[in-house]
LOBAMI-978352 format. One line per 3 residues: number of its first residue (from 0); their letters; for each residue x, y, z of N, C-alpha, C, O. Coordinates in nm, 3 decimals. Layout:
# LOBAMI-978352
NUM = A = X,Y,Z,X,Y,Z,X,Y,Z,X,Y,Z ~ ...
//
This chain:
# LOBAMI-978352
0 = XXX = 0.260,13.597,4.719,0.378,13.620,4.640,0.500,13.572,4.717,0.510,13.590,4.839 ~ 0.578,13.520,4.655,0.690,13.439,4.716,0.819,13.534,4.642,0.828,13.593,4.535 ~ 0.935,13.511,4.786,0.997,13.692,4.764,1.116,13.569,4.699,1.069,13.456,4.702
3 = XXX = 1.225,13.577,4.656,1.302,13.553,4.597,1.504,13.583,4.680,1.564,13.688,4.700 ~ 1.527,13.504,4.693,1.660,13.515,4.774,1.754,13.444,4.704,1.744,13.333,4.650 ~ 1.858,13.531,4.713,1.987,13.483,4.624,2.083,13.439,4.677,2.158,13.512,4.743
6 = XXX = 2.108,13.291,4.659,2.193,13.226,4.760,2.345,13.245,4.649,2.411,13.144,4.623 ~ 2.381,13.367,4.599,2.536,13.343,4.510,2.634,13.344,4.604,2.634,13.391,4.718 ~ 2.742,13.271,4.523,2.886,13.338,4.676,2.874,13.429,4.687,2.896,13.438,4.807
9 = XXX = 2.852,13.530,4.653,2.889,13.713,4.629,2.821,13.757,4.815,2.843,13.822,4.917 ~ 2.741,13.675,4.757,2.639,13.725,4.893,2.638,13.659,5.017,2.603,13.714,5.121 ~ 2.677,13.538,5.008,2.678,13.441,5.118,2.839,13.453,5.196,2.865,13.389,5.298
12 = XXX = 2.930,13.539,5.135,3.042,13.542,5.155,3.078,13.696,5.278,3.164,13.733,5.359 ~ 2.971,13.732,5.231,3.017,13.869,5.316,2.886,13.881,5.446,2.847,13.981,5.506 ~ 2.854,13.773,5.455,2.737,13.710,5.561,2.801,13.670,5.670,2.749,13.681,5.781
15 = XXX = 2.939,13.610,5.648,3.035,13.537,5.712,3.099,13.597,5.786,3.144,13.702,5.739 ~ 3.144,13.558,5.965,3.181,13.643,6.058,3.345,13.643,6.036,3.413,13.541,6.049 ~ 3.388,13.742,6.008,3.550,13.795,6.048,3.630,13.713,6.092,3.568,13.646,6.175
18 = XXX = 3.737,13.677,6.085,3.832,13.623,6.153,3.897,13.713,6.225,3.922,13.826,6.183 ~ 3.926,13.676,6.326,3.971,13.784,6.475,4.136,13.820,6.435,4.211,13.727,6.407 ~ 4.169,13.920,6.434,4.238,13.988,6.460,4.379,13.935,6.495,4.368,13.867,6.597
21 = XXX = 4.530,13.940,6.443,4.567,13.895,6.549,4.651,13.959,6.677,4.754,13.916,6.729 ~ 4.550,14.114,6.721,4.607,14.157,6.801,4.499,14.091,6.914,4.539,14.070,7.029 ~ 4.389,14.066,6.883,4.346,13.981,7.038,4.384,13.826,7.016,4.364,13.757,7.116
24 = XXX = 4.437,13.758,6.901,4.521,13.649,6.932,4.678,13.676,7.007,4.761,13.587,6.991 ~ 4.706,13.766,7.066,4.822,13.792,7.145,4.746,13.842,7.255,4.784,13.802,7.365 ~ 4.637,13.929,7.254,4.560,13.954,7.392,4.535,13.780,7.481,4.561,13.754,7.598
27 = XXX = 4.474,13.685,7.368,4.492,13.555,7.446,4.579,13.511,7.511,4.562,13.474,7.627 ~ 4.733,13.505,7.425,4.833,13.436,7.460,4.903,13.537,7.561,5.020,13.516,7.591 ~ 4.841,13.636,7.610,4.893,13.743,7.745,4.803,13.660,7.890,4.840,13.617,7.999
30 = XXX = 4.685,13.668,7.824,4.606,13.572,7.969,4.696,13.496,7.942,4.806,13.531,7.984 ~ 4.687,13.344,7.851,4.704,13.305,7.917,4.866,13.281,7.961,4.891,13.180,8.027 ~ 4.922,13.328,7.944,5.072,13.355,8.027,5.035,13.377,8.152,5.071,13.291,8.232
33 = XXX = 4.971,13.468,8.194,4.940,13.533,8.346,4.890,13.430,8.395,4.954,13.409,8.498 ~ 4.781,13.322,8.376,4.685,13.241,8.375,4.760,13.141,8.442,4.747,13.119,8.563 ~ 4.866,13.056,8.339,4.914,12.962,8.330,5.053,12.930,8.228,5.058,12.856,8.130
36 = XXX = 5.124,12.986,8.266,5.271,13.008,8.223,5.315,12.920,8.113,5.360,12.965,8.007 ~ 5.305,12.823,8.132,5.367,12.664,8.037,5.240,12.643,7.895,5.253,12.577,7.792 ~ 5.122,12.726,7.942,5.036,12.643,7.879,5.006,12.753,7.710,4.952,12.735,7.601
39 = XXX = 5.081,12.868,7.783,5.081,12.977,7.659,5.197,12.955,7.571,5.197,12.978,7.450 ~ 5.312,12.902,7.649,5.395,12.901,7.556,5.373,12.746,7.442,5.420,12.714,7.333 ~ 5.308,12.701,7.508,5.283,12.548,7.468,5.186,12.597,7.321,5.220,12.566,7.206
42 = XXX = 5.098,12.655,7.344,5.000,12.735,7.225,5.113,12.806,7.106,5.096,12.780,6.987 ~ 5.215,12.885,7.146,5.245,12.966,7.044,5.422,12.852,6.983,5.445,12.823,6.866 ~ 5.500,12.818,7.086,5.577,12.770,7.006,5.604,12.624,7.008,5.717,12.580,6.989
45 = XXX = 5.470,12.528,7.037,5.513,12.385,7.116,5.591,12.326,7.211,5.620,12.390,7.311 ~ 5.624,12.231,7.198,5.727,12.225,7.313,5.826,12.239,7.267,5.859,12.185,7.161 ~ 5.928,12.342,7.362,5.996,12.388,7.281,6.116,12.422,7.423,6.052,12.439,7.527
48 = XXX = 6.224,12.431,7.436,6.288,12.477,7.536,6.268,12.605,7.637,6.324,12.622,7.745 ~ 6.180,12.684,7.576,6.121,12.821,7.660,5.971,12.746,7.715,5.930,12.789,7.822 ~ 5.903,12.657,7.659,5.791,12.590,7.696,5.855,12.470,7.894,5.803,12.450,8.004
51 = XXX = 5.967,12.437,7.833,6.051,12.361,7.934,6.082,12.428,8.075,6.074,12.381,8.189 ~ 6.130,12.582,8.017,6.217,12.674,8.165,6.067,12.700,8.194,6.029,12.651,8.301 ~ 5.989,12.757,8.132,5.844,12.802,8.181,5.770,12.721,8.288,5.710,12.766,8.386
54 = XXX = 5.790,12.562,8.243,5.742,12.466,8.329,5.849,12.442,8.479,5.815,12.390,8.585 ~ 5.945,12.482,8.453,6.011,12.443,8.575,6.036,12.570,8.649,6.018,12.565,8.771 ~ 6.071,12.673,8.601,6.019,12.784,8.711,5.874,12.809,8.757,5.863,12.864,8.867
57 = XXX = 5.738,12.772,8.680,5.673,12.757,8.692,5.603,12.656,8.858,5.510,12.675,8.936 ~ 5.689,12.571,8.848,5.697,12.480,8.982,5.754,12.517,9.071,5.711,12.530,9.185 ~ 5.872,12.543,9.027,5.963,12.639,9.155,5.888,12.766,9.233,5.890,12.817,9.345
60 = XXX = 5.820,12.787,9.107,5.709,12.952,9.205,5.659,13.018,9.084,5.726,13.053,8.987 ~ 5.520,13.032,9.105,5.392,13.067,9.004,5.512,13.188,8.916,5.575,13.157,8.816 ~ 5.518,13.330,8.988,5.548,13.411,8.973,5.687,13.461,8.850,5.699,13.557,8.773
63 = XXX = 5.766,13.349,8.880,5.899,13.369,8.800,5.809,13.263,8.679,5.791,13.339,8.584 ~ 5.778,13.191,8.660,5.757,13.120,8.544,5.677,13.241,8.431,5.703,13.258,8.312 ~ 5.565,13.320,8.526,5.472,13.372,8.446,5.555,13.473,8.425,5.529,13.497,8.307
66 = XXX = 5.666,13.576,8.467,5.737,13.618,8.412,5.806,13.636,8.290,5.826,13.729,8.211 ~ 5.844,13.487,8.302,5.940,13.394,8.152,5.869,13.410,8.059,5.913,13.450,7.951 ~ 5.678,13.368,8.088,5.653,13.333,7.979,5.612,13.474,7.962,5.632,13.515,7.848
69 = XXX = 5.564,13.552,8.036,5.576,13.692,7.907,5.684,13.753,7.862,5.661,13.852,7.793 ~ 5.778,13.730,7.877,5.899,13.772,7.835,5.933,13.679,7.751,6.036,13.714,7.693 ~ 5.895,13.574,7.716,5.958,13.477,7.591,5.823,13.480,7.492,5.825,13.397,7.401
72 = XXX = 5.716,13.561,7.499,5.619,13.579,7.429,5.622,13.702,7.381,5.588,13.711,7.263 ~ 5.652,13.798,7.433,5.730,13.970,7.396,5.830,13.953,7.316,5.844,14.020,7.214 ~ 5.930,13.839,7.363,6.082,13.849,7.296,6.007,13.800,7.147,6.020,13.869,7.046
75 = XXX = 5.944,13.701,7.148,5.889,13.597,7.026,5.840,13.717,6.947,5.886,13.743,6.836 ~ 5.759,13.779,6.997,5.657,13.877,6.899,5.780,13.997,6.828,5.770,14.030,6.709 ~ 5.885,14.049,6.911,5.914,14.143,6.869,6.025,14.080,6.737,6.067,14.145,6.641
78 = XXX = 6.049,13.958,6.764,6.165,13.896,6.655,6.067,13.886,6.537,6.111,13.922,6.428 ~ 5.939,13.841,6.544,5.847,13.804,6.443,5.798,13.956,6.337,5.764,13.973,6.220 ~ 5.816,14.027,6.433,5.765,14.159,6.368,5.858,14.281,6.286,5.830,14.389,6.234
81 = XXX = 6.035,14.171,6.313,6.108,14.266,6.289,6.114,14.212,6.106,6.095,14.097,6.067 ~ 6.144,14.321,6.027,6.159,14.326,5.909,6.317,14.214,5.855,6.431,14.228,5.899 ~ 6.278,14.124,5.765,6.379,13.997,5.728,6.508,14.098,5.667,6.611,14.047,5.625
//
């Protein structure tokens, strides 16, 4: 006997893995700030003038760049989240 399987969207749709969250898409863009300063901001706002200071304090000394960029990734999130 041959069993019978139902390939409808109905079913094939909720088979399908989740799209993540986007509180661990900001858990990413926290590595990688810590990680690599220029390369997080480069992910969330292109190149962009906070992508620029990131890279050049970044050279000047690991420490102050990765600073910037969590602080221009905090500043970013909290403007994004505030009500228009």
């Amino acid at each position: 006997m041959a069993t019978e399987t139902s390939n409808s969207p109905s079913n094939s749709l909720s088979d399908e893995p989740k799209i993540a969250a986007p509180a661990s898409l900001s858990a990413a863009h926290v590595a990688a700030a810590i990680l690599l300063p220029p390369l997080a901001l480069f992910l969330v706002q292109g190149v962009s003038r906070d992508f620029w200071i990131a890279f050049g304090l970044t050279c000047l000394g690991y420490f102050p760049g990765a600073a910037f960029a969590l602080f221009a990734l905090l500043k970013g999130r909290s403007r994004r989240d505030a009500p228009a």
